[in-house]
N, C-alpha and C positions, 0 to 999 in steps of 0.2 A: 198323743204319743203312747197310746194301751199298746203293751207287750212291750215297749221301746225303752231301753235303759241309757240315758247318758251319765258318763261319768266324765270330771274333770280330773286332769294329771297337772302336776307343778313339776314333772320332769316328763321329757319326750321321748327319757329310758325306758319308762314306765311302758310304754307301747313299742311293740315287734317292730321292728325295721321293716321286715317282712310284709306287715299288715299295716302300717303306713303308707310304703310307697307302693303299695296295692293301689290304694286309693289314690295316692298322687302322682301317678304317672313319670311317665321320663322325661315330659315333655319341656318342664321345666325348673331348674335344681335347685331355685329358693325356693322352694315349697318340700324338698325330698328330706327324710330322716338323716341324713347326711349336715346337708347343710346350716336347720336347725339346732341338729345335735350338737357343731362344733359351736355354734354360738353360744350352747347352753353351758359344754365343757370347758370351755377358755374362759368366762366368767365374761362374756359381751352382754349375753342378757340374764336376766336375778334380781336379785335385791338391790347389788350395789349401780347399777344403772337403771334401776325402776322399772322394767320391762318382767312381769313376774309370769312366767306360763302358766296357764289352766288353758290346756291343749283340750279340745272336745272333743270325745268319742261317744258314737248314737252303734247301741249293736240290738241286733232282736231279741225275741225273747227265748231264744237259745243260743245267745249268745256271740252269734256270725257279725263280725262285724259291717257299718252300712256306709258310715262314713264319719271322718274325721274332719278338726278345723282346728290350724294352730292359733290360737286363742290367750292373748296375754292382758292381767287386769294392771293396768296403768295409774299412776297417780300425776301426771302429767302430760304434754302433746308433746315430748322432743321426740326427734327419731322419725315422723310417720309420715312426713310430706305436703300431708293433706292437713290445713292447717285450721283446728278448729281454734283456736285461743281466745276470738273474739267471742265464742259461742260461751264459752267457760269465763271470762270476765263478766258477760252480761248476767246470766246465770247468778253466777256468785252476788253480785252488785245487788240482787232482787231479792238477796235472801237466799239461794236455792247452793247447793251441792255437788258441783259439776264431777268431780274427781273422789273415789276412783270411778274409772271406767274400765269398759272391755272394749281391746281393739284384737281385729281378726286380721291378721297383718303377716309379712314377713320383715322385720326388727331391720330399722337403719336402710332400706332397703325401696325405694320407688320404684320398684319393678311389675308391669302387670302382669296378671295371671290367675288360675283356677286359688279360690279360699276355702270353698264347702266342696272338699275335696270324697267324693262318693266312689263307692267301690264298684269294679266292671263290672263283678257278678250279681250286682244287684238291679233288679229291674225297676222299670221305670225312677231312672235317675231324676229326672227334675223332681218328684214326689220326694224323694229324699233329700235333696237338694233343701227343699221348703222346708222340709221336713228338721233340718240343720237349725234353719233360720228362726223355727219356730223355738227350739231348743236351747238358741243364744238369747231370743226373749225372755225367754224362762228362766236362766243363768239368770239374767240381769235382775229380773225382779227379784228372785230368790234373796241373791246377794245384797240388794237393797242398793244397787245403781245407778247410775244415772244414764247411762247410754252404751249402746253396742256399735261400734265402728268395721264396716267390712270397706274395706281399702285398695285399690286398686285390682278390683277384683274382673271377672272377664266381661262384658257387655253384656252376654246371657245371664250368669246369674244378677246383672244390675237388673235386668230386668223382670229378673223372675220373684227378688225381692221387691220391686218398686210397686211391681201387680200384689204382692201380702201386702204393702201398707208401708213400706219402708222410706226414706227417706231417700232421693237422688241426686248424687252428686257427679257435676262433670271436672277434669282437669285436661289441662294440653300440653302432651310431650311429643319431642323427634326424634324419630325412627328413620331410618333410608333405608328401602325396600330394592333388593335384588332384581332388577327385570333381567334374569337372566343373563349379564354380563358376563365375559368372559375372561377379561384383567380389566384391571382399573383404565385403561385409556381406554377401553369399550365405553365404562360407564362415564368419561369425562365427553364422549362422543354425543352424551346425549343432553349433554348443557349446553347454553348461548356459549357464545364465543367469548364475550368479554367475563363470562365467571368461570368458564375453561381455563383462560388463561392467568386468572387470578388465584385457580387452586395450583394449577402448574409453578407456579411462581412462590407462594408459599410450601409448597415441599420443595421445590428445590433450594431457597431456603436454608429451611429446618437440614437438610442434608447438607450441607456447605459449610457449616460451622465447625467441623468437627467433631460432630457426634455419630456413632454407631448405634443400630436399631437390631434390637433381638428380641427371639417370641420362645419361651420356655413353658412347656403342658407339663401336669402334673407332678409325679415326680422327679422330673426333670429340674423344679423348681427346688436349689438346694437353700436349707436354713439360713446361710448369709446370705441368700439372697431376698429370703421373707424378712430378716432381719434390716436389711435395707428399705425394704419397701415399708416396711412400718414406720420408718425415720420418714420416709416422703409422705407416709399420712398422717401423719402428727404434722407433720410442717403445714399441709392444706389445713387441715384443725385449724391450726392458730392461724393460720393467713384467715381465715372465716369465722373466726371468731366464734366455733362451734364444739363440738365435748367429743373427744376420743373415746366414744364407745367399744371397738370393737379393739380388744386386748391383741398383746403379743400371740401367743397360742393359737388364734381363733384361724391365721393364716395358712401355717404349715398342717392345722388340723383337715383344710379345705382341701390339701395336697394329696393326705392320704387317705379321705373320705371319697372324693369326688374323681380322684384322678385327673385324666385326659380333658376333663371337661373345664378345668381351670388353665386360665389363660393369662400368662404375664409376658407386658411388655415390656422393655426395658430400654432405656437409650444409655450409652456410657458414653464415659468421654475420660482420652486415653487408657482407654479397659476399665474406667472406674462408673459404675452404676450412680447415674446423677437424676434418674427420672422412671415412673413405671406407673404402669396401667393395669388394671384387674379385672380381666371379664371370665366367666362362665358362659359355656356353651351348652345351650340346649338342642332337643333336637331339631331344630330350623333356625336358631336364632342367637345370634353370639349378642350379652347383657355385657353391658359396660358398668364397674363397680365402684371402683375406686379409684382415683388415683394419685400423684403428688413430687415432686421433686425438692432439690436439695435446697436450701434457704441461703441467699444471695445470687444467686445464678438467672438468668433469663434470657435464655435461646430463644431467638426469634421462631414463632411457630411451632414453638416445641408442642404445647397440648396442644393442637388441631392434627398434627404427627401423628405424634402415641397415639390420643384418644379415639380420632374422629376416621382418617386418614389409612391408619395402618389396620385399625377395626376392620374397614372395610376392604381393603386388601384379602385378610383373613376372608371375611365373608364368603366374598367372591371364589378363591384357592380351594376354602372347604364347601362348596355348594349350600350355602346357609342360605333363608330366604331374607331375613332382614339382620340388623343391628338395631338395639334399642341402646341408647347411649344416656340414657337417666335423666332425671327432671331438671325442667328447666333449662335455659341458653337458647336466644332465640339467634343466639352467632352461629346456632346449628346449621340454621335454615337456607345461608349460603354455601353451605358445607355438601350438599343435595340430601340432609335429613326435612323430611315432612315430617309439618303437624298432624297430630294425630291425639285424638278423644282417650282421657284416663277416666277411668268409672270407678265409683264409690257410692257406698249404701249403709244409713245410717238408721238407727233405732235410737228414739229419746222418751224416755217416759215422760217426762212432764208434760202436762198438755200446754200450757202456754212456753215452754220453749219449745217445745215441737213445733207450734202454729208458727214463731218468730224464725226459726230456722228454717222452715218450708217457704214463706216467702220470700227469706234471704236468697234462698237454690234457685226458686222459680226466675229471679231475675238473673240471680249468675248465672243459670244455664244460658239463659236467653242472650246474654252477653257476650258468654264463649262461642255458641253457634253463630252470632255477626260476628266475630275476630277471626272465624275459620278461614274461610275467604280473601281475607287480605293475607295472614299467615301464611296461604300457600302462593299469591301472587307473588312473596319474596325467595321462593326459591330459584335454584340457576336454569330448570331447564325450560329447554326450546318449548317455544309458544306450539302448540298444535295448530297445520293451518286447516 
């Protein structure tokens, strides 16, 4: 790293909007200064929810910056998806120190996409890339910790880190890919007949009860309506028995950060907001975020609707290439969302947990690549003859 300076930030103020999403593209908006920023401004991530930033920036030695990585030191696993706990109980059990650590992540959030976010003008990106990678080693040892986590990060750099010596991990989420439909009975056109007529029958349904379906961008989305939808995610909370991370603030800040890119559903029933969905739009891909409805209520089909259903409507209306609709539910799979491979890459100092958790991977990889194949035998469409 001669001539190379990294410095860490505990705010993502600290660094130009400007010269962040230099590096992070537009490709994707849980990676943008936007998106972080409001989680960091509404108090979702900090202290009081353990997610504490030390955002990494690598600039030359004149200063240009090369590349950045949102980068947060953790004292626990909630929030990341990717679930080491078993790795940090065995650890601990041995004598050893699991916590804190560093996760390279975007907070509450199972979404893939670019972590060791490099800048266009810089040449030969993967060298900087590595270059990142080398630098969150160095963090780690510095600080005297136990491990570095890069989290759902994109298949190239899984493998650009797993060639340095890192640690790989596979997961399996569903996505439904756009072949170019035209409206949704194009895309039911290319399922069998009996899960054709099984989606058809669950939307019409969900439409028959008397509920109305509405899609509000940006600022279109007004305060009583963030206001609402924070009521429907606290009630998923507690139906899951999981921690309300992301505060009131955090929503309306996404409205006037991100604009047109934020995406709420809403269903009422008689004009009153009983249900809602939260995606962000990138640029090919509408992210499924959140979502939740009122507590006692239970519309037949409602989430497969909102979530799954009307996503892809949208898709299809805005020429998007797929919908990723967030971890886990393999009730996706009849929905025509494909499995599909999540990547992760891990750094662990200690040499005997390293050895323990690399055998661990070797067989979980090996396990997820035989489940692939049946995974996609259960989706709806027509057999190729």
């Amino acid at each position: 790293m001669t001539g190379t300076t990294m410095t860490l930030h505990r705010r993502i103020a600290e660094i130009p909007a400007r010269e962040w999403d230099a590096c992070a593209g537009d490709a994707n908006p849980f990676v943008s200064h936007a998106f972080l920023s409001a989680l960091e401004d509404s108090g979702s991530t900090g202290p009081t929810t353990g997610w504490l930033p030390q955002h990494l920036v690598l600039r030359d030695g004149e200063g240009h910056l090369l590349a950045v990585a949102p980068l947060y030191a953790k004292g626990h696993s909630f929030g990341e998806y990717v679930f080491d706990q078993q790795w940090a109980q065995a650890f601990t059990q041995a004598g050893g120190r699991y916590y804190p650590k560093l996760q390279v992540a975007v907070p509450f959030s199972p979404v893939p996409g670019p972590r060791l976010l490099v800048h266009p003008d810089t040449p030969d990106a993967d060298a900087r890339r590595l270059l990142a990678g080398r630098a969150l080693r160095q963090a780690c040892g510095e600080l005297d910790l136990s491990s570095v986590h890069v989290t759902f990060c994109t298949r190239h750099e899984y493998d650009l880190l797993g060639e340095s010596g890192w640690l790989q991990r596979l997961g399996v989420q569903y996505h439904w890919d756009n072949d170019g439909y035209a409206s949704f009975d194009d895309f039911l056109d290319a399922l069998a007949s009996r899960k054709r007529k099984a989606i058809r029958r669950e939307r019409r349904d969900a439409n028959a009860c008397g509920l109305t379906f509405h899609t509000y961008r940006g600022t279109d989305i007004t305060g009583a309506l963030w206001h609402d939808f924070h009521q429907f995610y606290l009630s998923t909370v507690d139906r899951k028995w999981g921690s309300a991370y992301l505060q009131p603030d955090f929503f309306p800040l996404l409205s006037e950060r991100l604009g047109d890119r934020v995406v709420l559903m809403v269903a009422r029933h008689e004009g009153v907001p009983v249900a809602g969905a939260l995606n962000l739009m990138g640029r090919d891909t509408l992210y499924g975020r959140n979502w939740g409805r009122l507590e006692g209520h239970d519309w037949p089909f409602l989430h497969f609707e909102l979530c799954y259903y009307r996503a892809i409507d949208f898709a299809i209306e805005h020429g998007l290439k797929r919908v990723e609709a967030g971890a886990q539910g393999q009730h996706k799979l009849q929905r025509g969302y494909r499995p599909c491979l999540t990547h992760s890459a891990h750094w662990i100092s200690h040499p005997g947990l390293r050895e323990a958790v690399a055998e661990f991977l070797t067989h979980e990889r090996a396990a997820i690549m035989a489940e692939l194949p049946a995974l996609d035998a259960l989706t709806p469409y027509r057999t190729q003859a």
